[in-house]
PDB file of N, CA, C and O in Angstrom:
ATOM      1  N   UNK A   1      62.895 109.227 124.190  1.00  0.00           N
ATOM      2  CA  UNK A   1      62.822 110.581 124.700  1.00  0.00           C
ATOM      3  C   UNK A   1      62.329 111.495 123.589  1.00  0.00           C
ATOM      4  O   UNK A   1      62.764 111.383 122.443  1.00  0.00           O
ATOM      5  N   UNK A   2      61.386 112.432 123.947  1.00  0.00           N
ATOM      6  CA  UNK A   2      60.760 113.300 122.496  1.00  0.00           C
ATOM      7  C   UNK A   2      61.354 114.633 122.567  1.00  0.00           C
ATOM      8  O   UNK A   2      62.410 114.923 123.130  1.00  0.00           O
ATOM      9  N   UNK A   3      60.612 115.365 121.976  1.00  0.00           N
ATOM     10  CA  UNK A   3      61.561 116.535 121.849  1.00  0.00           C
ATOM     11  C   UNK A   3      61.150 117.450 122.415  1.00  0.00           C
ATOM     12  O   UNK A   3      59.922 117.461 122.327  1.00  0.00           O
ATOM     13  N   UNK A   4      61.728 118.687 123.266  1.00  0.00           N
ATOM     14  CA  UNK A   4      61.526 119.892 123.995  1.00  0.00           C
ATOM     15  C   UNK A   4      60.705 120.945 123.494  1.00  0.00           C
ATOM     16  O   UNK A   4      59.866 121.688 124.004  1.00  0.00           O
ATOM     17  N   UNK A   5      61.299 120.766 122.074  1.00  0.00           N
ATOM     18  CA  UNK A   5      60.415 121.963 121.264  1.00  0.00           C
ATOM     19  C   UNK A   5      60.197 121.525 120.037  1.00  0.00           C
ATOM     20  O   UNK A   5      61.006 120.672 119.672  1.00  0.00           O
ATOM     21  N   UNK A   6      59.279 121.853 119.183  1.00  0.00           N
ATOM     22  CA  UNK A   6      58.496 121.283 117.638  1.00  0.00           C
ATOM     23  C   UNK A   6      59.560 121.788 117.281  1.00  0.00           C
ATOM     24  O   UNK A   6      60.194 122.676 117.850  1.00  0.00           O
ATOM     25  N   UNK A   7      59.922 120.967 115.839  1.00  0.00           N
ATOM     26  CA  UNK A   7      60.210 121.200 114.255  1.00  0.00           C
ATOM     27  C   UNK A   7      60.509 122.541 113.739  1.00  0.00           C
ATOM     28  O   UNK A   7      61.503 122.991 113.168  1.00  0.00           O
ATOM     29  N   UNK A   8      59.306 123.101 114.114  1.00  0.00           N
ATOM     30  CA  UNK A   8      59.094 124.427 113.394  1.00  0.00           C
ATOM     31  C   UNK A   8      59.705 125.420 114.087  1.00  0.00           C
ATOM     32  O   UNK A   8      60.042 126.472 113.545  1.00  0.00           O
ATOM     33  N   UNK A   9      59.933 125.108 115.594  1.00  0.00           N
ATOM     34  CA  UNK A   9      60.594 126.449 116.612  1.00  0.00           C
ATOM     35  C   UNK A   9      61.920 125.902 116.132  1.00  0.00           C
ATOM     36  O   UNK A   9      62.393 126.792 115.426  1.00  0.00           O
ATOM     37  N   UNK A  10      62.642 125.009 116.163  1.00  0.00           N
ATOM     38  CA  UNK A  10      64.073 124.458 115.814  1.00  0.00           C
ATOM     39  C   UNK A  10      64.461 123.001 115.445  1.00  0.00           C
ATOM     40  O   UNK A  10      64.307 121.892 115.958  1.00  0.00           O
ATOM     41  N   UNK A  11      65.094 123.557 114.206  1.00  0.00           N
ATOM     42  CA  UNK A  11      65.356 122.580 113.351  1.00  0.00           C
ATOM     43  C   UNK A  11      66.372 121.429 114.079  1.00  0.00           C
ATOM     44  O   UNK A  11      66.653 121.417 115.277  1.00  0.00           O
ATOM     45  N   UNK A  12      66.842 120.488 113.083  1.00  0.00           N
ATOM     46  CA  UNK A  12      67.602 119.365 113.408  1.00  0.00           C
ATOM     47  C   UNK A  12      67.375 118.392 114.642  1.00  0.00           C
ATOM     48  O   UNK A  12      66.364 118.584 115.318  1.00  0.00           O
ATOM     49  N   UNK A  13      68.072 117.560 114.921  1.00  0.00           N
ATOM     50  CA  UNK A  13      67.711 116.187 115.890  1.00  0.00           C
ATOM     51  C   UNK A  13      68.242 116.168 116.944  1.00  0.00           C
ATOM     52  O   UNK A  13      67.990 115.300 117.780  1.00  0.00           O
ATOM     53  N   UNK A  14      69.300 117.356 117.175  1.00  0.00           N
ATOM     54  CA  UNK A  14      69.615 117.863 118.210  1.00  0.00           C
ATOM     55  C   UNK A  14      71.074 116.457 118.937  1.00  0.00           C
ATOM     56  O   UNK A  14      71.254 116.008 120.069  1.00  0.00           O
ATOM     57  N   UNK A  15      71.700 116.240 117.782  1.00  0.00           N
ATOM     58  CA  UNK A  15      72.530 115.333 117.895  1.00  0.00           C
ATOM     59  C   UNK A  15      73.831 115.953 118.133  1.00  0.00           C
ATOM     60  O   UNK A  15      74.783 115.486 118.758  1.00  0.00           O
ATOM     61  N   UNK A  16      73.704 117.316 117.410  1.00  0.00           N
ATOM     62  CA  UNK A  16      75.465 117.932 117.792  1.00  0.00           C
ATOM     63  C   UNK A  16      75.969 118.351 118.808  1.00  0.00           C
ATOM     64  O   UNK A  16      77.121 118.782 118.747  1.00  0.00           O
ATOM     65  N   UNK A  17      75.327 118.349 119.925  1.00  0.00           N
ATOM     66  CA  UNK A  17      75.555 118.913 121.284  1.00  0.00           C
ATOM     67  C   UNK A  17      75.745 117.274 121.918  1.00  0.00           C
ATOM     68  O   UNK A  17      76.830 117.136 122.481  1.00  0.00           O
ATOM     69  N   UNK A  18      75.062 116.307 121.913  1.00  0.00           N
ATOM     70  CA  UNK A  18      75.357 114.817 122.321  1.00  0.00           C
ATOM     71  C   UNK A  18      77.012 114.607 121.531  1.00  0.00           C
ATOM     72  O   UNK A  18      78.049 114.250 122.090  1.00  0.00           O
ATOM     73  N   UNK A  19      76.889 114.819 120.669  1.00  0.00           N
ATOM     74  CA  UNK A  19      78.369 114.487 120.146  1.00  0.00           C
ATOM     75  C   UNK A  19      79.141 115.068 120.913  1.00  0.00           C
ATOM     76  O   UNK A  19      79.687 114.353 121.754  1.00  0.00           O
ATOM     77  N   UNK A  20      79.456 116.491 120.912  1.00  0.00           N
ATOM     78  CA  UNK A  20      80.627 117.410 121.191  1.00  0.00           C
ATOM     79  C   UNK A  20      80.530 116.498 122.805  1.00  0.00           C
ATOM     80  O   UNK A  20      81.553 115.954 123.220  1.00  0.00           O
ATOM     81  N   UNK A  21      79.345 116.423 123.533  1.00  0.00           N
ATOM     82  CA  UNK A  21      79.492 116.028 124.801  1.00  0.00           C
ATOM     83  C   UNK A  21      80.260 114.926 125.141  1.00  0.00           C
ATOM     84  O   UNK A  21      80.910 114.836 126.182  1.00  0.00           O
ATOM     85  N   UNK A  22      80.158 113.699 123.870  1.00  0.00           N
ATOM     86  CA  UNK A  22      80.429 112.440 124.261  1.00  0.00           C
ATOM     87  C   UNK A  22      82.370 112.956 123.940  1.00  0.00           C
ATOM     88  O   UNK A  22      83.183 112.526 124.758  1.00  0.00           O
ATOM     89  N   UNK A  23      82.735 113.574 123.110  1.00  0.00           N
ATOM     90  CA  UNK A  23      84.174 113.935 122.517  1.00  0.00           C
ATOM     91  C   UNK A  23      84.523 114.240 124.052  1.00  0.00           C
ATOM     92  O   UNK A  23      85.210 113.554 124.808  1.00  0.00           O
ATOM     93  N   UNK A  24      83.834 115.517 124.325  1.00  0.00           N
ATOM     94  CA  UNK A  24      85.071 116.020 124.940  1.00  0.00           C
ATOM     95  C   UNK A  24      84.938 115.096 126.615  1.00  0.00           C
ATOM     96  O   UNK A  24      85.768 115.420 127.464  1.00  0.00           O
ATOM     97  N   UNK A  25      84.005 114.113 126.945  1.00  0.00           N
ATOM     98  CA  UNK A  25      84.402 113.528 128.342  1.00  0.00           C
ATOM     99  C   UNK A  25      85.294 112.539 127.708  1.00  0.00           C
ATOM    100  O   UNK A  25      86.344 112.230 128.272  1.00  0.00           O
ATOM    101  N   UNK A  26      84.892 111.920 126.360  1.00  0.00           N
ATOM    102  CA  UNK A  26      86.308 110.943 126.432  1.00  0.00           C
ATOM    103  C   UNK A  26      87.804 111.139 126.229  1.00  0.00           C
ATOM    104  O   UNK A  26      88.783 110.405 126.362  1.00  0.00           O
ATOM    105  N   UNK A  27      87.592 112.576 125.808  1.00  0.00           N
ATOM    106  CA  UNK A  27      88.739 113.231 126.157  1.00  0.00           C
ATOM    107  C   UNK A  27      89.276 113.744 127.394  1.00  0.00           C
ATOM    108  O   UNK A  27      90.343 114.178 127.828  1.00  0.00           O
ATOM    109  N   UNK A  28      88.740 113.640 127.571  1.00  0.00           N
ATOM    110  CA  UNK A  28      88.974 113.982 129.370  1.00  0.00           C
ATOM    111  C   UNK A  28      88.938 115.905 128.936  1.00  0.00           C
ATOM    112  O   UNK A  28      89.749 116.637 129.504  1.00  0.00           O
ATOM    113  N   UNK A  29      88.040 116.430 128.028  1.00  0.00           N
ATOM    114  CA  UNK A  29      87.851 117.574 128.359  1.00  0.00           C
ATOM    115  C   UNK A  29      86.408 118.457 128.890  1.00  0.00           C
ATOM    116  O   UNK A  29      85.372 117.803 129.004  1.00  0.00           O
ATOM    117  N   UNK A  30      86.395 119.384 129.084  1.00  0.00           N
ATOM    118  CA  UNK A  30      85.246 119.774 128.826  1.00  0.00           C
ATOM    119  C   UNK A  30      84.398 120.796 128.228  1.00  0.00           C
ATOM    120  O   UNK A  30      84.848 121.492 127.318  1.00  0.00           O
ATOM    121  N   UNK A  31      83.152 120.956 128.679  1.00  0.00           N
ATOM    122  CA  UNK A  31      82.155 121.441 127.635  1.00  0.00           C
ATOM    123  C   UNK A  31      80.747 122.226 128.640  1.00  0.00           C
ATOM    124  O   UNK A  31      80.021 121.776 129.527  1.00  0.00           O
ATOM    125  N   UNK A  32      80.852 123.630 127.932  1.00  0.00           N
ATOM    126  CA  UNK A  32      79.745 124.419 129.084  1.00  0.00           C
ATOM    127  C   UNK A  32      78.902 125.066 128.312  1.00  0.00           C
ATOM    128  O   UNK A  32      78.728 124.959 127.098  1.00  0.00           O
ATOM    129  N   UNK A  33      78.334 125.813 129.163  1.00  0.00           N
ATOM    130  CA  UNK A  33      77.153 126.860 127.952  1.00  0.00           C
ATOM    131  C   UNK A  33      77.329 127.954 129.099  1.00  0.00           C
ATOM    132  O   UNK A  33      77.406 127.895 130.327  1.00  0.00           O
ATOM    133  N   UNK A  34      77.363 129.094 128.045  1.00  0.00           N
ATOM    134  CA  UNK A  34      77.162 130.333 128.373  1.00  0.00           C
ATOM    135  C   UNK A  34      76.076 131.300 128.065  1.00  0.00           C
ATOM    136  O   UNK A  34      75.559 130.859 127.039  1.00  0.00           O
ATOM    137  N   UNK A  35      75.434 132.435 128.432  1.00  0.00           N
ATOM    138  CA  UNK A  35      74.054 132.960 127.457  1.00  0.00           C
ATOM    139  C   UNK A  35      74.741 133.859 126.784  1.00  0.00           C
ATOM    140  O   UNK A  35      75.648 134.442 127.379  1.00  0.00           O
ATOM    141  N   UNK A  36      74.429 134.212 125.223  1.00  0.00           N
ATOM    142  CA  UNK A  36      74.756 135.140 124.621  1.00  0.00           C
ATOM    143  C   UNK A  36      74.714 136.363 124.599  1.00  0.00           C
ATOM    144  O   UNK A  36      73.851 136.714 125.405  1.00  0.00           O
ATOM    145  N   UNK A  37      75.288 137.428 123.997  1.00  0.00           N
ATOM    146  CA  UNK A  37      75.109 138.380 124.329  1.00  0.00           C
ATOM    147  C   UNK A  37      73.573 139.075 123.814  1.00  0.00           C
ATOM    148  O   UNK A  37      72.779 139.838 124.363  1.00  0.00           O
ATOM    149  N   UNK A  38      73.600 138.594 122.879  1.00  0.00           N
ATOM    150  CA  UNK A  38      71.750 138.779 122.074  1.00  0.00           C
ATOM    151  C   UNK A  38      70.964 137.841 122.211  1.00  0.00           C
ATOM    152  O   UNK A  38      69.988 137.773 121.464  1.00  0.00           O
ATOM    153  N   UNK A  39      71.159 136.998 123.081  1.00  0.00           N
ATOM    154  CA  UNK A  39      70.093 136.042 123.458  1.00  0.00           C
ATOM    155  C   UNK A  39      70.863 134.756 122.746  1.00  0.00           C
ATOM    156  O   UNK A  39      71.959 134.749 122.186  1.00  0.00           O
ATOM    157  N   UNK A  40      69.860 133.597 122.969  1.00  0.00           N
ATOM    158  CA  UNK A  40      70.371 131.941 122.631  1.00  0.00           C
ATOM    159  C   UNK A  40      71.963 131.547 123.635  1.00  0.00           C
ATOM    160  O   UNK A  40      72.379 132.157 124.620  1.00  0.00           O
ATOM    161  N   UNK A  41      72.254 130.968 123.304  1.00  0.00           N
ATOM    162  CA  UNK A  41      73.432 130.451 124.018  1.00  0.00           C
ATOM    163  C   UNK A  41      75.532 130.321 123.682  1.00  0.00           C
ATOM    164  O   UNK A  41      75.756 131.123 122.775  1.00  0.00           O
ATOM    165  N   UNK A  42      76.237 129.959 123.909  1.00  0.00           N
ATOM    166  CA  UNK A  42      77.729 130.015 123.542  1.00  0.00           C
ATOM    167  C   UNK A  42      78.034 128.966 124.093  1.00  0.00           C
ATOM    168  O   UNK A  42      77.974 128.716 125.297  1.00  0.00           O
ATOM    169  N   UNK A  43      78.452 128.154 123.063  1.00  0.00           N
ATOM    170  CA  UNK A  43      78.594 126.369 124.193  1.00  0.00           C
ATOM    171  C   UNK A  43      80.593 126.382 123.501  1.00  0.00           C
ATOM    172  O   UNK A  43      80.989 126.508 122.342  1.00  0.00           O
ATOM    173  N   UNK A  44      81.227 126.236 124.522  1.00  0.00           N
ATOM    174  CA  UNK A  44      82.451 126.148 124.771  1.00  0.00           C
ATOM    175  C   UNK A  44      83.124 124.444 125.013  1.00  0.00           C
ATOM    176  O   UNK A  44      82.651 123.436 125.538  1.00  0.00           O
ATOM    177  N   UNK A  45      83.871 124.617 124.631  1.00  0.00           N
ATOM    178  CA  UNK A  45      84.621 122.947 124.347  1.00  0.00           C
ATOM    179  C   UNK A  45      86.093 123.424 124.588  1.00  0.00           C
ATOM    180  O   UNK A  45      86.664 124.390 124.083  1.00  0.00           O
ATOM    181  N   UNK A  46      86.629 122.376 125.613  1.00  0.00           N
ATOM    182  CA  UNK A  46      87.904 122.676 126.113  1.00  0.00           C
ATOM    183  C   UNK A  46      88.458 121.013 126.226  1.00  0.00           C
ATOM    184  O   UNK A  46      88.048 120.091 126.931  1.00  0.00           O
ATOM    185  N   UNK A  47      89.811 121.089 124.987  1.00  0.00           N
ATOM    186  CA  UNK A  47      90.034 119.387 124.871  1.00  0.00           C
ATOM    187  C   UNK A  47      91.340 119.968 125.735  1.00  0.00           C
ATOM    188  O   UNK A  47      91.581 121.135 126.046  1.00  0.00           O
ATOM    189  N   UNK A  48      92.085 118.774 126.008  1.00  0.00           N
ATOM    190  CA  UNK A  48      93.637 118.969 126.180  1.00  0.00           C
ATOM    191  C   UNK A  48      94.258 118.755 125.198  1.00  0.00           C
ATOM    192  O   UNK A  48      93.670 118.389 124.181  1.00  0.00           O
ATOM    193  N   UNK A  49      95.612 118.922 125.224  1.00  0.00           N
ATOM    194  CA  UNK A  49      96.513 119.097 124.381  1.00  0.00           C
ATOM    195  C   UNK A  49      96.956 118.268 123.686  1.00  0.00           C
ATOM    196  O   UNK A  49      97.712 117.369 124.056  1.00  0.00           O
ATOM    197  N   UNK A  50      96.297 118.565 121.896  1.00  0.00           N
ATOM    198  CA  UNK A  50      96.423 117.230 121.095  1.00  0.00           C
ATOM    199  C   UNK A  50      97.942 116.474 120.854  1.00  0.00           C
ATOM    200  O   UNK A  50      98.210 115.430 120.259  1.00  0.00           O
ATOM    201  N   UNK A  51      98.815 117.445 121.570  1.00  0.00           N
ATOM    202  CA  UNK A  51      99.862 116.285 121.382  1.00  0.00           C
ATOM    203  C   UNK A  51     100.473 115.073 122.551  1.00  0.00           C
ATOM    204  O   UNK A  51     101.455 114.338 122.657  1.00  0.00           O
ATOM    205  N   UNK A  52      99.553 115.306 123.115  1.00  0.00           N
ATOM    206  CA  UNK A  52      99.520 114.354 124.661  1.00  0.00           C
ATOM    207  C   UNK A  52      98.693 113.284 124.495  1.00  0.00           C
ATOM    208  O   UNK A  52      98.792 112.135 124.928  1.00  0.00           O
ATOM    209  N   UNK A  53      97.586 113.977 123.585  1.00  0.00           N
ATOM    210  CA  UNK A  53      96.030 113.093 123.409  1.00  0.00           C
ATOM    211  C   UNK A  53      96.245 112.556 122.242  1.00  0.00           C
ATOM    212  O   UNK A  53      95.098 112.322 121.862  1.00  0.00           O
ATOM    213  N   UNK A  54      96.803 112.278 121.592  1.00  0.00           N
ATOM    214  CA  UNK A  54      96.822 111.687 120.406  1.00  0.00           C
ATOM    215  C   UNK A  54      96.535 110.097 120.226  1.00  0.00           C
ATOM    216  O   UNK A  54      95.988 109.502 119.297  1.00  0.00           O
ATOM    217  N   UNK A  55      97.093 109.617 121.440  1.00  0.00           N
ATOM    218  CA  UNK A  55      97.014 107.922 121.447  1.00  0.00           C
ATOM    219  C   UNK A  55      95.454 107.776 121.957  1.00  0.00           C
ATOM    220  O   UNK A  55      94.799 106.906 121.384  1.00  0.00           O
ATOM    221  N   UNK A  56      94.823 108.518 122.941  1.00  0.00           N
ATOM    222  CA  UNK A  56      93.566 108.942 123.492  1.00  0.00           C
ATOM    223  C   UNK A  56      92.357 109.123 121.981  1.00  0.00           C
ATOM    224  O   UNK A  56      91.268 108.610 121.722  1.00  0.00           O
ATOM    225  N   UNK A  57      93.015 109.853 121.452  1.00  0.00           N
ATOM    226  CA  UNK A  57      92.380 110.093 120.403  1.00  0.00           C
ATOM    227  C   UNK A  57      92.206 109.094 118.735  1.00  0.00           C
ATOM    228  O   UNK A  57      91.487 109.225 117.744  1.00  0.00           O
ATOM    229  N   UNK A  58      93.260 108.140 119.135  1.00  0.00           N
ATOM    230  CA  UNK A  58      93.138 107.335 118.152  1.00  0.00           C
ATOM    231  C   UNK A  58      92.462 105.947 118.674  1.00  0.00           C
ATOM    232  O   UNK A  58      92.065 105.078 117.898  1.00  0.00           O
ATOM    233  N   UNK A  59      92.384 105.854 120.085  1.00  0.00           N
ATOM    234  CA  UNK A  59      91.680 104.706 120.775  1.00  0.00           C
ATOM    235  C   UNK A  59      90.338 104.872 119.983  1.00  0.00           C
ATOM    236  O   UNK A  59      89.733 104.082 119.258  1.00  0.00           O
ATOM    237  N   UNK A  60      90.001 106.512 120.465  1.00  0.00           N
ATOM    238  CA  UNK A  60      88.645 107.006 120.606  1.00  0.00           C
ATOM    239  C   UNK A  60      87.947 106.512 119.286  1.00  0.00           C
ATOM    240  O   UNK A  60      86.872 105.915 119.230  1.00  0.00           O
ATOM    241  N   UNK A  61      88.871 106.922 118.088  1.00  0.00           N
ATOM    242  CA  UNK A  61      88.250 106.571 117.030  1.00  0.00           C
ATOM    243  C   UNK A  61      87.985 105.272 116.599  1.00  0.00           C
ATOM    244  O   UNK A  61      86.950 104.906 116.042  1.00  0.00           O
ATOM    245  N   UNK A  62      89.060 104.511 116.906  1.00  0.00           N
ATOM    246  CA  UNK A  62      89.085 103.157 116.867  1.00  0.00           C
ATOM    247  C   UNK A  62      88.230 102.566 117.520  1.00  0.00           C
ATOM    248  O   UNK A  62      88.076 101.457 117.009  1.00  0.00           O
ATOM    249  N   UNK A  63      87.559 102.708 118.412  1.00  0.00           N
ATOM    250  CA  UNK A  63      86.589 102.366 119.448  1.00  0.00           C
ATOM    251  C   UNK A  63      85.182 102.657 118.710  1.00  0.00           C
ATOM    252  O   UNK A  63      84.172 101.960 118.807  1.00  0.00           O
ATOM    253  N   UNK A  64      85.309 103.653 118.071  1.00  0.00           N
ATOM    254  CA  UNK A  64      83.621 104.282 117.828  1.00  0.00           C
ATOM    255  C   UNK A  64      83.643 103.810 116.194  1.00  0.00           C
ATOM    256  O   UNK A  64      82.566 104.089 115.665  1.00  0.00           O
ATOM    257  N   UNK A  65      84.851 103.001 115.033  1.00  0.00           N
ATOM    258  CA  UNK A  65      84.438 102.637 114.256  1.00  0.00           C
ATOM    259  C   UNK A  65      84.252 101.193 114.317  1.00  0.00           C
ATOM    260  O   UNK A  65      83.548 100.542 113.546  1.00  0.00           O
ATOM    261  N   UNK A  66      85.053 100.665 115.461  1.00  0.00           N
ATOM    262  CA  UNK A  66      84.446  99.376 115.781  1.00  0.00           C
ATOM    263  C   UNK A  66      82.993  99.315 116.177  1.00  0.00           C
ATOM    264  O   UNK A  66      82.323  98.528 115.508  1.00  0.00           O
ATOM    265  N   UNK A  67      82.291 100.062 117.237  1.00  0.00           N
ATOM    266  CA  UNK A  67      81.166  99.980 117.609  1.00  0.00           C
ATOM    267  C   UNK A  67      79.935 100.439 116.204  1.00  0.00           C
ATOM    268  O   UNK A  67      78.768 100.048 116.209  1.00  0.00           O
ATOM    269  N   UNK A  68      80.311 100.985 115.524  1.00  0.00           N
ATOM    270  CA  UNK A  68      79.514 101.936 114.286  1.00  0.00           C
ATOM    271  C   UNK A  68      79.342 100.206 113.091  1.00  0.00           C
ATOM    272  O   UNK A  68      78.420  99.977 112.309  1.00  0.00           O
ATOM    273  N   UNK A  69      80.336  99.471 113.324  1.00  0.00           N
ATOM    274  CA  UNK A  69      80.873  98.353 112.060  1.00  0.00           C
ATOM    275  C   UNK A  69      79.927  97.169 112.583  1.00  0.00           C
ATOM    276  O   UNK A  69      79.858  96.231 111.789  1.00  0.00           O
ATOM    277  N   UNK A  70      79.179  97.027 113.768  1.00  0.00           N
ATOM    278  CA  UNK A  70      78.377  96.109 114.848  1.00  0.00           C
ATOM    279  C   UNK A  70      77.366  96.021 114.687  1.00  0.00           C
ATOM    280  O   UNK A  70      76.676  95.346 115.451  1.00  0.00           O
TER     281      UNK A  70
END
């Protein structure tokens, strides 16, 4: 898949928005965009409550340093 817009209009690989996305469904939370008030966007992340999620959250990691170690 290539990219939407050149280099030069915006930087980076556009990986931090795939992340936050992949976090918060395996969290069972979620994640929106809003437009700003001066233009560009407000992207919102809503986890549940890390003391419920904690075992959730240590799968998660455990899961993604097994797959990263492959």
């Amino acid at each position: 898949m290539g990219r939407l817009v050149t280099r030069a209009e915006y930087a980076g690989a556009g990986l931090g928005l795939a992340l936050y996305t992949i976090t918060a469904h395996a969290l069972k939370g979620s994640l929106w965009v809003t437009p700003g008030t001066s233009g560009g966007s407000i992207f919102h992340v809503r986890l549940p409550n890390l003391e419920t999620s904690t075992s959730k959250i240590q799968r998660f990691r455990d899961s993604a340093l097994k797959s990263s170690v492959k």
